[in-house]
C-alpha positions as CSV (number, residue, x, y, z in Angstrom):
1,X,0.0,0.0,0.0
2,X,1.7,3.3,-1.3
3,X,1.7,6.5,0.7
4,X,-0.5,8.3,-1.3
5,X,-3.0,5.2,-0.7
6,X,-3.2,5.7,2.8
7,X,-3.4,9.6,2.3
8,X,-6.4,9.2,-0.2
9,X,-8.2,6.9,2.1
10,X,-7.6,9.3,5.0
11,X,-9.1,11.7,3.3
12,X,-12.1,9.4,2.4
13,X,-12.6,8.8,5.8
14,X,-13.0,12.0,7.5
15,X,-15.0,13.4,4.6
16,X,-17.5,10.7,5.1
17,X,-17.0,11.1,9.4
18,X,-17.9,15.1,8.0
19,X,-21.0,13.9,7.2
20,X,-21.9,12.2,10.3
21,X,-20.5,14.5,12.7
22,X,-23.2,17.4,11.0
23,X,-25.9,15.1,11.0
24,X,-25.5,15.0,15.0
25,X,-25.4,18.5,15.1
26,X,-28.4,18.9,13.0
27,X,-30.0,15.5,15.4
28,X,-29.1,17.8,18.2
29,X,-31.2,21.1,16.6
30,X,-34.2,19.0,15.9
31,X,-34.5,17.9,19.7
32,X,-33.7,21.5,20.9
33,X,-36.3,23.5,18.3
34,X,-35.5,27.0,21.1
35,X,-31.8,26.5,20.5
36,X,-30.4,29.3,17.7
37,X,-27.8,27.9,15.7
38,X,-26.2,30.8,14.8
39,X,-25.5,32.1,18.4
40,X,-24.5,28.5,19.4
41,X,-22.1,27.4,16.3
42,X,-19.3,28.0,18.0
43,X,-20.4,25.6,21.1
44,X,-21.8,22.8,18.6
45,X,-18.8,23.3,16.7
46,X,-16.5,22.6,19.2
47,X,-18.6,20.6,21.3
48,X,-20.1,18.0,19.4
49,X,-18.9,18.5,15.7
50,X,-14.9,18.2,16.0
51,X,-15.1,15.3,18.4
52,X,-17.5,13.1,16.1
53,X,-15.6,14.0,13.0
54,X,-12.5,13.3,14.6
55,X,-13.6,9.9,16.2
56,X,-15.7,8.8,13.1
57,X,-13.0,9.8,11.0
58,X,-10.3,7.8,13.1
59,X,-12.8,4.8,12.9
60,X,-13.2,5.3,9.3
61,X,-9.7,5.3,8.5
62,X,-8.8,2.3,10.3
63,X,-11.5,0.5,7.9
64,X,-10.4,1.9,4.8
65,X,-6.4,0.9,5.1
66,X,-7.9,-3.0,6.5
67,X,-10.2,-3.2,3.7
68,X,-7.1,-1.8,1.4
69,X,-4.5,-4.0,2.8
70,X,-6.5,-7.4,3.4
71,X,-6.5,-8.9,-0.1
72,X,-9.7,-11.1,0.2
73,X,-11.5,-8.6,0.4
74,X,-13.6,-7.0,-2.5
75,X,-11.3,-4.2,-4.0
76,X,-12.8,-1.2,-5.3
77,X,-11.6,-2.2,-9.0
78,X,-13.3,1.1,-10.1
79,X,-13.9,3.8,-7.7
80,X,-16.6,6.1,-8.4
81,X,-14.1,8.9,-7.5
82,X,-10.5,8.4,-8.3
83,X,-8.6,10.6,-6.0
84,X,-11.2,9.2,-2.7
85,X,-11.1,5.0,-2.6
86,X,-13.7,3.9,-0.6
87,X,-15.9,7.6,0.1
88,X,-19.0,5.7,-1.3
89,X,-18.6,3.1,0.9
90,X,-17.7,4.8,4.2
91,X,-20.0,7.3,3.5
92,X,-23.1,4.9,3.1
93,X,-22.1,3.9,6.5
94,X,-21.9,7.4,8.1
95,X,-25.5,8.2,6.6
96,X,-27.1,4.8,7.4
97,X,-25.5,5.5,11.1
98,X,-27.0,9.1,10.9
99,X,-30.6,7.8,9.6
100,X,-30.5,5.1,12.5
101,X,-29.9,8.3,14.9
102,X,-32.6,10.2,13.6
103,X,-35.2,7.3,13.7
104,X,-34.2,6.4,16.9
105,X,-34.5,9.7,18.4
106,X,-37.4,10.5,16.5
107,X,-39.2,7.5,18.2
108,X,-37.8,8.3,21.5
109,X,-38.4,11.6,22.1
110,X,-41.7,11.7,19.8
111,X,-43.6,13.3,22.9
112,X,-41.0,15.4,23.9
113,X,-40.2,18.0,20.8
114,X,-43.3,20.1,19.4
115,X,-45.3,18.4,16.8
116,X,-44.1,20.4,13.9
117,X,-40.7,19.1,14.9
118,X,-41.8,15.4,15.0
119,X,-43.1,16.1,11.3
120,X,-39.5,17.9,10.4
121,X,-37.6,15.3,11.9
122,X,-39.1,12.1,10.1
123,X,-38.6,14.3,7.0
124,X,-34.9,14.9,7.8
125,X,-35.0,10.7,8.9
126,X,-36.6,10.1,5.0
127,X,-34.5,11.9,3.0
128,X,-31.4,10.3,5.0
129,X,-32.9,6.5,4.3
130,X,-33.4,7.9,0.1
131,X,-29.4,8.8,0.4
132,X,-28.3,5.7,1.8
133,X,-29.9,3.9,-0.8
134,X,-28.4,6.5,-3.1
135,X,-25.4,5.3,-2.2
136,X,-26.2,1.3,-1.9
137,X,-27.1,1.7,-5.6
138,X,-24.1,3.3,-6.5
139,X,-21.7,0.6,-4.6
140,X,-24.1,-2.3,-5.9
141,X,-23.3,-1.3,-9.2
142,X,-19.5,-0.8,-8.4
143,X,-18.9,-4.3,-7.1
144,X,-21.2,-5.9,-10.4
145,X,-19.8,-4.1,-13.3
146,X,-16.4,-2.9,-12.0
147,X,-15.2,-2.2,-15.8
148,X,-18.0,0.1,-16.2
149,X,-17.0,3.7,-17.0
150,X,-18.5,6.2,-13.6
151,X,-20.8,8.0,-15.5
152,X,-23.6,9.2,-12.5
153,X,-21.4,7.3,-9.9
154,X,-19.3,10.4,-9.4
155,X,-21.8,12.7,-9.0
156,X,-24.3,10.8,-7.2
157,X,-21.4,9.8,-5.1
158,X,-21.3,13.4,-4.0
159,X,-24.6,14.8,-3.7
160,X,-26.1,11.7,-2.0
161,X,-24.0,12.8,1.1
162,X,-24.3,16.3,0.7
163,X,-27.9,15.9,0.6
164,X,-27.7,14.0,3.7
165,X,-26.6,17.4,5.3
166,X,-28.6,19.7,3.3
167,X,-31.8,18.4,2.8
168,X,-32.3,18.1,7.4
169,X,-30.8,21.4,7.4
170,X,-33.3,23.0,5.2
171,X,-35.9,20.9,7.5
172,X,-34.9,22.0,10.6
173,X,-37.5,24.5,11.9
174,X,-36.6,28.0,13.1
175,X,-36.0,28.7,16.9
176,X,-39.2,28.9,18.8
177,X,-40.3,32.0,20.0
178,X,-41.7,31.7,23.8
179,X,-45.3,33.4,24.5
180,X,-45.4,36.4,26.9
181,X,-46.6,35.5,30.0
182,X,-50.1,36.9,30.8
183,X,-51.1,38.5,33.9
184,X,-52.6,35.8,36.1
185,X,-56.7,36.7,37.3
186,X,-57.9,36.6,40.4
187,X,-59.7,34.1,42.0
188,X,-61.9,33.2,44.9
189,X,-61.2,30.1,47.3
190,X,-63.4,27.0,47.1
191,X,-64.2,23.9,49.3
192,X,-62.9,20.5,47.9
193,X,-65.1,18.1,47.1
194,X,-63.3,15.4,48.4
195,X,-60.1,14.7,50.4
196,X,-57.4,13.3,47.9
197,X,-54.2,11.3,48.6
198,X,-51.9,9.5,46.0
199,X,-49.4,7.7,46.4
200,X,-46.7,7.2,44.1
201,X,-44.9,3.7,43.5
202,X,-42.8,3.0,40.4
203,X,-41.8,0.0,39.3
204,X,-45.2,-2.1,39.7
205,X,-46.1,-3.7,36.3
206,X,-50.3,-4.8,36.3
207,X,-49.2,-8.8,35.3
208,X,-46.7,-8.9,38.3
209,X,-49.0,-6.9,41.1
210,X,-51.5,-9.4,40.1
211,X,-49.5,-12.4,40.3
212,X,-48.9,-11.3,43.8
213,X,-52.0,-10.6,44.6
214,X,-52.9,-14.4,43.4
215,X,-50.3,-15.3,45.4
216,X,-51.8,-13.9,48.6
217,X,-49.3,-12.0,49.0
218,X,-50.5,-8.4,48.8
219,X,-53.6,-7.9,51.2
220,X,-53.5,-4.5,51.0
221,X,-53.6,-4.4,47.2
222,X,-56.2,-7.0,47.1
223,X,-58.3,-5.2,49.2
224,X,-58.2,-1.9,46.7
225,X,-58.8,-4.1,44.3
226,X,-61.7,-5.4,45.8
227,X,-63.1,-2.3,47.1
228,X,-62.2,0.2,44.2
229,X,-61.0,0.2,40.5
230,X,-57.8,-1.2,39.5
231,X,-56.5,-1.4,36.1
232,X,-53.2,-0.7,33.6
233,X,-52.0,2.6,33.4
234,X,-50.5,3.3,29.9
235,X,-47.2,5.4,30.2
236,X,-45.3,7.3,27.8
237,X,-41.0,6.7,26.7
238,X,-38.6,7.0,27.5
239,X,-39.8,6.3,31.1
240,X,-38.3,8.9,33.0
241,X,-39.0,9.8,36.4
242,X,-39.3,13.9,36.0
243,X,-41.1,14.0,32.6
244,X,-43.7,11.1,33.7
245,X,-44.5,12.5,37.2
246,X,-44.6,16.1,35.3
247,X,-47.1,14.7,32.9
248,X,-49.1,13.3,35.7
249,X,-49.9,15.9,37.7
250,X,-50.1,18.2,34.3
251,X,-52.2,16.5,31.9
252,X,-49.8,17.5,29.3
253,X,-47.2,15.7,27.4
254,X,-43.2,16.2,27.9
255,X,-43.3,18.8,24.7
256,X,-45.9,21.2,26.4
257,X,-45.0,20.9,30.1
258,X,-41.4,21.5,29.2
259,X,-39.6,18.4,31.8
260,X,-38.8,16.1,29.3
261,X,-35.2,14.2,30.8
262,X,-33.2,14.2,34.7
263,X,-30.8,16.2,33.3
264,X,-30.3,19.6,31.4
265,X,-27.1,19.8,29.2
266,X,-24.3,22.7,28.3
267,X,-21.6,22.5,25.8
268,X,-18.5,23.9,26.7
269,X,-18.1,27.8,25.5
270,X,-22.4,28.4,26.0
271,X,-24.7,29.1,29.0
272,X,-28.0,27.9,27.1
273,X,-29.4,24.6,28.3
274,X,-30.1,21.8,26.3
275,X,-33.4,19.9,27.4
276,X,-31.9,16.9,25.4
277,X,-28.6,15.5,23.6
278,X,-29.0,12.4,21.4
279,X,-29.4,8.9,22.7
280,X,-26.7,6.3,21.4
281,X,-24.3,8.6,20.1
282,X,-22.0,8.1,22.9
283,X,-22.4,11.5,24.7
284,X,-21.6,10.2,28.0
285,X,-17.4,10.1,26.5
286,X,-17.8,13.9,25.6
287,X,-19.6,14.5,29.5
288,X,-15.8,12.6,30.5
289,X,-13.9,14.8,28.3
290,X,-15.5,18.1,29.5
291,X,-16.9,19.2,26.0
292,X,-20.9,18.6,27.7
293,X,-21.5,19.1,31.6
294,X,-25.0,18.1,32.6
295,X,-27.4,19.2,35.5
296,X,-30.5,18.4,37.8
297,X,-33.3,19.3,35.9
298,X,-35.1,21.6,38.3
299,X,-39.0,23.0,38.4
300,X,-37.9,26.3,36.6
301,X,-38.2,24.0,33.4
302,X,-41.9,23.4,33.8
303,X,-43.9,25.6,31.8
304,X,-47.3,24.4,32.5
305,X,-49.4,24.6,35.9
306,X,-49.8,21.4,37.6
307,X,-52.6,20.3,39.4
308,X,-51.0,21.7,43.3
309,X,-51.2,25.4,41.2
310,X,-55.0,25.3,40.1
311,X,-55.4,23.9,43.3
312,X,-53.7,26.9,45.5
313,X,-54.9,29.2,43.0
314,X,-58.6,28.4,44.9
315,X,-57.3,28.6,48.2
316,X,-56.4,24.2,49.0
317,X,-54.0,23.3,50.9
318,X,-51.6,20.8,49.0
319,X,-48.6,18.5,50.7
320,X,-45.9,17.5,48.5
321,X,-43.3,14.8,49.7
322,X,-40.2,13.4,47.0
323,X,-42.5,14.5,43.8
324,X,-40.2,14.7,40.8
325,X,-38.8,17.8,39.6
326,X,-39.9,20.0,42.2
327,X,-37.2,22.2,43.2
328,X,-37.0,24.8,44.1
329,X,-40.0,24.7,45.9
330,X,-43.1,26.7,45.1
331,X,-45.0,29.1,47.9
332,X,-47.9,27.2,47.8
333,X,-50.4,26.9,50.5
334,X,-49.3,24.1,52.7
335,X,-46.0,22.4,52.1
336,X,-43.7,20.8,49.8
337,X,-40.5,18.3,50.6
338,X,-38.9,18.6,47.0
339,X,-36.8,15.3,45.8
340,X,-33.5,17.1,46.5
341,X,-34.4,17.3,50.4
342,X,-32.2,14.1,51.5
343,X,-29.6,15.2,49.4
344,X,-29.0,19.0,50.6
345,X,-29.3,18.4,54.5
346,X,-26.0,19.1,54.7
347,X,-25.9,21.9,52.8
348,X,-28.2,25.0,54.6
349,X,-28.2,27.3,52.0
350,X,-29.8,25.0,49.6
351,X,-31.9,23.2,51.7
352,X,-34.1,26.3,52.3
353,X,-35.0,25.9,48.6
354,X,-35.8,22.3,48.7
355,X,-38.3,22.7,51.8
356,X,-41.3,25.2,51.5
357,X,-41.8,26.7,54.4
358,X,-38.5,26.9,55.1
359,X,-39.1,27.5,58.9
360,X,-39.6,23.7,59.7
361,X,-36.3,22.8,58.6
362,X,-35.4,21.6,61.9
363,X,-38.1,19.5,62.4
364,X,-38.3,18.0,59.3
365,X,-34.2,17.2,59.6
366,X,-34.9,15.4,62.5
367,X,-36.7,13.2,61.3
368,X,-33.7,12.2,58.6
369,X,-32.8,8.7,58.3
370,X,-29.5,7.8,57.6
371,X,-28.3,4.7,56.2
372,X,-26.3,3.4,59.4
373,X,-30.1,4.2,61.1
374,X,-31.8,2.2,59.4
375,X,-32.7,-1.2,61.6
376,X,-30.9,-4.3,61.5
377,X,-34.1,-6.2,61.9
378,X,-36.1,-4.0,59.1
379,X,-33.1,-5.1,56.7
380,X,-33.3,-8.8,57.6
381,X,-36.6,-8.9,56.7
382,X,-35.6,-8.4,53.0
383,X,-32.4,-10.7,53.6
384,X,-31.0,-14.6,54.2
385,X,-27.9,-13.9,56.6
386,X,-27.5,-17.6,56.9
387,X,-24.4,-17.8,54.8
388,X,-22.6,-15.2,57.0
389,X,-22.9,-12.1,54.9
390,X,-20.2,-9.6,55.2
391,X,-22.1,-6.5,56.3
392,X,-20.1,-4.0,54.5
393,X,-21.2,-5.7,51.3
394,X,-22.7,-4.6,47.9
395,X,-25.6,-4.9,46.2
396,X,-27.8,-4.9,49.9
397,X,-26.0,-1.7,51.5
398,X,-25.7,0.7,48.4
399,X,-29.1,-0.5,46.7
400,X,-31.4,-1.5,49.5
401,X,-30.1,0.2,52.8
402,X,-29.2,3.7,51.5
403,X,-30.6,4.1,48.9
404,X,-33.9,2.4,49.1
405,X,-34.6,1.9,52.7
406,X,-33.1,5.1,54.1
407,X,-34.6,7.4,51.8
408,X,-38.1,6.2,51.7
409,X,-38.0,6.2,55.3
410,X,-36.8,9.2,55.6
411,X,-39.7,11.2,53.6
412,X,-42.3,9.0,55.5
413,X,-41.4,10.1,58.3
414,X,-41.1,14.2,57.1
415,X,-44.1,13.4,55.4
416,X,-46.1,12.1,58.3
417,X,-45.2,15.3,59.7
418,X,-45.8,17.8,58.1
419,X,-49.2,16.4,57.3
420,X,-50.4,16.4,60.5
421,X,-48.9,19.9,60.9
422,X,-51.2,21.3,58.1
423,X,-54.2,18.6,57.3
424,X,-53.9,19.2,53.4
425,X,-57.2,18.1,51.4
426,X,-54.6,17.3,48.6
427,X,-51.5,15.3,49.5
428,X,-49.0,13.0,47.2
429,X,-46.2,11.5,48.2
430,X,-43.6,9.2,46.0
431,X,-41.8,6.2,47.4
432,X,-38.2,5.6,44.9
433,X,-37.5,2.5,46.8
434,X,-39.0,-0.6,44.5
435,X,-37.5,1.4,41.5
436,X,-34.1,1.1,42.7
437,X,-34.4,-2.6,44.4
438,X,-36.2,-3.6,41.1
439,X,-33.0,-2.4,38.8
440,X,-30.5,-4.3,41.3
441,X,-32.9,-7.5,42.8
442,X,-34.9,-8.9,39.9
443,X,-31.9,-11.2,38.6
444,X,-31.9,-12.5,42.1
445,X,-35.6,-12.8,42.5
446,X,-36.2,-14.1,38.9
447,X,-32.9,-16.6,38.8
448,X,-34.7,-18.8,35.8
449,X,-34.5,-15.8,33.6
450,X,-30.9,-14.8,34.2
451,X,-28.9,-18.0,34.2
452,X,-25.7,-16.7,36.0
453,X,-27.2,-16.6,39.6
454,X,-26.0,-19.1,42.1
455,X,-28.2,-20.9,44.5
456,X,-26.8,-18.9,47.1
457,X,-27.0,-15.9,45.8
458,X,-30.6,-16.5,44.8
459,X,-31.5,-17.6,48.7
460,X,-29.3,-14.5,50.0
461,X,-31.2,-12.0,48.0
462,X,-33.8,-13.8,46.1
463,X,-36.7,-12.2,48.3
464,X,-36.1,-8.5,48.5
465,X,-38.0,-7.5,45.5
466,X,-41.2,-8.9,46.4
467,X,-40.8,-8.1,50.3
468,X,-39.8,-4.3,49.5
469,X,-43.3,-4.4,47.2
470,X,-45.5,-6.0,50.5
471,X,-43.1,-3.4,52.5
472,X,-44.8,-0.4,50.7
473,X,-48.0,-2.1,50.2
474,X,-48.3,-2.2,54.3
475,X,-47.3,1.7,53.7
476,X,-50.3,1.8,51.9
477,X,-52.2,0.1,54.3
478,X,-51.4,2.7,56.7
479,X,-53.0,5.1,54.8
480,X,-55.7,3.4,54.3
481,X,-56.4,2.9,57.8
482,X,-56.5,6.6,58.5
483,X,-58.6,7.3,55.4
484,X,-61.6,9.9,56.5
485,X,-65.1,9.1,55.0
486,X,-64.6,11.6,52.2
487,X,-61.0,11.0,51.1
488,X,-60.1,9.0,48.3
489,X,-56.7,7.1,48.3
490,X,-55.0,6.7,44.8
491,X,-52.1,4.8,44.1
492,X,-50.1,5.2,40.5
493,X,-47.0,3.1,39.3
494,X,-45.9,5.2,35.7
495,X,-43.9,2.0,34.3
496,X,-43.6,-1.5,35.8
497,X,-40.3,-3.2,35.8
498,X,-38.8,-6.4,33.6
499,X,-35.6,-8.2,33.0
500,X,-32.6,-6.5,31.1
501,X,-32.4,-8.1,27.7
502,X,-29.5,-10.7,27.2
503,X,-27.9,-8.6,24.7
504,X,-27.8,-5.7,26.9
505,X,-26.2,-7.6,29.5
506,X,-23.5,-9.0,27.4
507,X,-22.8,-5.2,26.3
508,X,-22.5,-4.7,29.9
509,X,-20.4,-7.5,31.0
510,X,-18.1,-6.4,28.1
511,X,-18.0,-3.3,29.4
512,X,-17.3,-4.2,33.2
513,X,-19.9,-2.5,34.2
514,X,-21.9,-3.3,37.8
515,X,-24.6,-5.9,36.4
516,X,-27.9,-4.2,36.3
517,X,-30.9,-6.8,36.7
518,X,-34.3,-4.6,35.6
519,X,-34.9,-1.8,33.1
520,X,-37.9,-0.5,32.6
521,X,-36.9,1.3,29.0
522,X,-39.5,-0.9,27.1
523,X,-41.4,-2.3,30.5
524,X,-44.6,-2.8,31.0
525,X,-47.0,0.3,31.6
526,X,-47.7,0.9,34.7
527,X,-51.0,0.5,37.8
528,X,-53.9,2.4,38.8
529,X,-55.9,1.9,42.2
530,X,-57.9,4.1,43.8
531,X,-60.6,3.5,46.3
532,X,-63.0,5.4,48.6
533,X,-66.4,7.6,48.2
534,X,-67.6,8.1,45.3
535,X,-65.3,5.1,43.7
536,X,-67.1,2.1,42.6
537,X,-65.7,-1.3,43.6
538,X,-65.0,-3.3,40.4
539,X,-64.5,-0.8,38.6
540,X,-61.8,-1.0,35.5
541,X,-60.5,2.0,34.0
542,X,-60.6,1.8,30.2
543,X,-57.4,2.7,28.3
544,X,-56.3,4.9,31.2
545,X,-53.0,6.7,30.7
546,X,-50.5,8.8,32.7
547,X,-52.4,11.8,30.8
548,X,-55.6,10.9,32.8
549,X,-54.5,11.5,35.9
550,X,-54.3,14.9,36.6
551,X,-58.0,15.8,34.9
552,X,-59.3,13.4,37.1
553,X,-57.8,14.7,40.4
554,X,-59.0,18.1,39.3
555,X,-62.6,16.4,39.1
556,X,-62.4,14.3,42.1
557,X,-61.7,17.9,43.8
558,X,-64.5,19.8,42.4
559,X,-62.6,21.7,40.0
560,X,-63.2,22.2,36.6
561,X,-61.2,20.3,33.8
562,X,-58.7,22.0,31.5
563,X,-59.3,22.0,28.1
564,X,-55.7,22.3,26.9
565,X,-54.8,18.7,28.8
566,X,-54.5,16.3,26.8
567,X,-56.2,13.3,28.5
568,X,-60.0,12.9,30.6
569,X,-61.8,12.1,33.5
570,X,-61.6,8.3,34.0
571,X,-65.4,8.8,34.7
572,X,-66.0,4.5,34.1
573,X,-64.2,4.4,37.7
574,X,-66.5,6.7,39.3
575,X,-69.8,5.5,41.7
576,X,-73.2,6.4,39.4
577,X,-74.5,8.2,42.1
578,X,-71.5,10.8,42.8
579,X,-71.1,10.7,39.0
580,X,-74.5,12.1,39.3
581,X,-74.1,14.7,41.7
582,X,-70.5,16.5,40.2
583,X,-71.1,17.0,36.9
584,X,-67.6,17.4,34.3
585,X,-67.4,20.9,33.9
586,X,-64.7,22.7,31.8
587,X,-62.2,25.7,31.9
588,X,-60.0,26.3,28.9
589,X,-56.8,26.6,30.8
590,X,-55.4,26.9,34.1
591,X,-52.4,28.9,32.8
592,X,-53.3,32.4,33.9
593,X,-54.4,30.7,37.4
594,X,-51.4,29.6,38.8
595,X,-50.5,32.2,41.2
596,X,-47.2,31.1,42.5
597,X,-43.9,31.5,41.2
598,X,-41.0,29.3,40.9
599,X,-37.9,30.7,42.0
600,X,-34.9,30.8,40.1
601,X,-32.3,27.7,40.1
602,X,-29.7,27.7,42.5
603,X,-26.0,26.6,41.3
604,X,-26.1,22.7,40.9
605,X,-23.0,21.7,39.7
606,X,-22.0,20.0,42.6
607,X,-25.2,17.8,43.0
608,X,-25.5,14.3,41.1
609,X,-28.4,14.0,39.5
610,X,-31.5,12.0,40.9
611,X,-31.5,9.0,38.6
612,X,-31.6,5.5,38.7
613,X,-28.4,3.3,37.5
């Protein structure tokens, strides 16, 4: 191989990586519509273009001069362009790795980027799938009739990839300009209707709570079953905590309500956030090499009033424990315990932001479990000593002691609280704990599917998934007990839980990773029980989403439903006669109702994001 081979098919290679690394940038536009190009060139540039070109053209180069030196392999006996041996070829795999990008995304974040963007983007996806297959045609007729002269393989060899730039480019909508907000109207207060709690448990599929429930081992759940409605609860992808819980107690999907990740991103060089940043396209090595640094999403994102505004704008009380993206706290009336509460109590300054009011800090940090708090005999109820356990040992420490056990205790217990303090009509409270046992535990608890768990293994820790679920279900049961005549008691799971695909684990053997036993990326969708007055036992919501949620809290409340949500009033769960009584009625908006204000977002750089593994 001469010198000006290799030089040729260097430059082959990061011409085609050219290609990809735009594409990206463009990928990255399409999920951030608000984003300017112009004033952020320099950042996407530097951040994301250079570092993919250079990568993809490294990668690229190394195939070239193997397919060049390896003499078995098909030669390119008549390259469509002299001075660039194998551009057609690498650059039908840059595009066809750009198109898989774009469909990917486009599927992934379908609810998260306006509509108009969703319609640009599977444009931009199209016309990426028509170059590829530009580009097949042209190497399908290289490899048949290599003697041929390159008539339209030249130029088709160059506009199939510059079209692959072009064509999204001229796509890509312009920035999105954001409405000026309107002075909000005054209102008068009102009584509820009924008292409403929900509780919030991720992680419980409708196949497995049933099972259980089969099993007799649920009597808590068996009884709301019995005594209410019960059904699936279809959820929305990718199932992440913030966006989902957003959408719940918004009505609105990810694209309207503005929460659509955990984290907000910044390239290096710009101080605008990024709501989103591809998926597969390896961002995590540029967050390593500094170029993107990533942050908490916080409550400032949320454009939309959720149901805790409509709800103070007429004078309710409202408790908040652990909901997701709420901090900073709102001045609502009656209290909030934002998700970052266990994770600032060290820090004073902050933790005024992630308690509202702020004057009960004290109290509530007293009532702070730590992990080395947490009872021995509480944690053998989830474990099999037997076999002489070190104590200082992972998965059961990390997963289930501090980060399961410790937490969920810890806003149960500043919950509890604060509730009795104030006696809130409204109250919802979220326990992370199954979530987090569920991703480490269900290899343990469901050995058959996994293969690589010992017998001890599987007796040490085989029941701490299905004990931490009766562990919240007696929780539940608590509440229940202390239910009032005219409360209603709701429990929602957003996404249920199943095993981690074999391929995915292989990937993450390879990788060394720590092994990761549930995902809920394509899980099941999730539960919905409610029972008390006014709910009719038996009932089965039909095709109940996420998006019906907050429409019917608003009912079950007495307060008129929102036009501009996007889901209804699960009315099929309702008892006839208090169907009867509260007739729907209708506001077009709660926008220009929600009297309190978010403040601004304190410096966060410090603080891991709240996320699962």
């Amino acid at each position: 191989m001469t010198r000006r081979t290799v030089r040729r098919c260097l430059h082959s290679a990061f011409l085609a990586a050219s290609v990809l690394a735009a594409d990206v940038v463009l990928l990255t536009l399409f999920l951030n519509p608000e984003v300017s190009p112009f004033a952020e060139a320099p950042a996407l540039l530097v951040s994301l273009f250079l570092p993919y070109c250079l990568a993809g053209g490294v990668a690229f180069s190394l195939l070239a001069l193997l397919a060049s030196g390896l003499r078995f392999w098909p030669q390119e006996a008549r390259s469509p362009i002299e001075r660039l041996p194998w551009f057609t070829a690498l650059s039908l795999l840059a595009v066809t790795l750009a198109a898989a990008l774009f469909f990917s995304n486009l599927f992934a974040y379908r609810y998260s980027i306006p509509a108009e963007s969703v319609r640009s983007m599977a444009g931009a996806s199209v016309s990426l799938v028509l170059s590829a297959l530009v580009l097949l045609a042209v190497g399908i007729d290289v490899l048949l009739y290599p003697l041929r002269g390159r008539g339209l393989s030249a130029p088709l060899s160059v506009l199939a990839p510059a079209a692959a730039v072009t064509v999204p480019l001229a796509l890509l909508a312009p920035p999105s300009v954001s409405q000026l907000p309107r002075p909000p109207l005054a209102t008068e207060s009102i009584a509820p209707v009924r008292r409403v709690t929900v509780v919030g448990i991720d992680g419980l599929g409708p196949a497995y709570l049933r099972e259980q429930v089969e099993a007799g081992s649920l009597p808590v759940f068996a009884r709301m079953i019995r005594d209410g409605a019960f059904g699936p609860l279809a959820t929305i992808r990718p199932t992440e905590g913030p966006p989902l819980w957003t959408t719940v107690f918004t009505g609105r999907l990810p694209r309207d309500h503005g929460v659509k990740s955990f984290s907000t991103y910044r390239l290096w060089g710009s101080t605008t956030s990024f709501g989103l940043l591809p998926k597969r396209a390896l961002v995590g090595w540029l967050e390593r090499a500094g170029l993107v640094s990533r942050q908490p999403v916080t409550a400032a994102a949320r454009r939309c009033p959720a149901v805790w505004n409509a709800l103070g704008a007429f004078g309710i009380e409202v408790g908040l424990v652990r909901i997701w993206a709420t901090f900073p706290t709102e001045p609502l009336p009656g209290f909030v315990v934002s998700n970052y509460f266990h994770l600032l109590r060290d820090d004073p300054r902050r933790l005024r932001l992630a308690l509202h009011p702020p004057d009960l800090i004290q109290e509530a940090t007293a009532r702070a479990v730590s992990p080395r708090d947490v009872d021995e005999h509480l944690v053998a109820e989830f474990l099999d000593f037997s076999a002489g356990e070190p104590r200082d040992s992972v998965p059961w420490r990390q997963e289930l002691v501090e980060r399961a056990l410790a937490q969920d205790l810890t806003y149960e217990r500043v919950g509890a609280m604060l509730r009795a303090t104030y006696d809130p009509p409204f109250f919802a409270t979220y326990f992370y704990g199954l979530d987090v046992v569920g991703h480490t535990f269900l290899r343990f608890a469901r050995p058959d599917l996994f293969g690589d768990v010992s017998s001890e293994e599987a007796r040490r820790y085989g029941r701490v998934l299905d004990r931490y679920v009766a562990y919240l279900g007696g929780k539940v049961g608590d509440i229940l007990d202390r239910r009032r005549d005219d409360e209603i008691v709701i429990v929602i799971s957003t996404y249920g839980m199943e095993p981690v695909p074999f391929w995915m684990r292989l990937f993450q053997g390879i990788g060394g990773g720590p092994p990761i036993s549930g995902t809920h990326a394509d899980a099941p969708d999730g539960v919905l029980l409610a029972v008390g007055n006014g709910i009719r036992a038996g009932a089965v919501p039909r095709q109940a989403s996420i998006l019906d949620v907050a429409p019917t809290l608003l009912y079950l409340m007495g307060l008129p439903v929102a036009r501009d949500m996007e889901g209804r009033v699960l009315t099929e769960i309702l008892d006839e006669g208090f169907a009867h009584a509260h007739p729907v009625t209708f506001i077009p908006g709660y926008q220009n109702l929600a009297v309190s204000t978010i403040p601004p977002s304190p410096d966060l750089s410090a603080l891991p994001p709240e996320e699962e593994p």
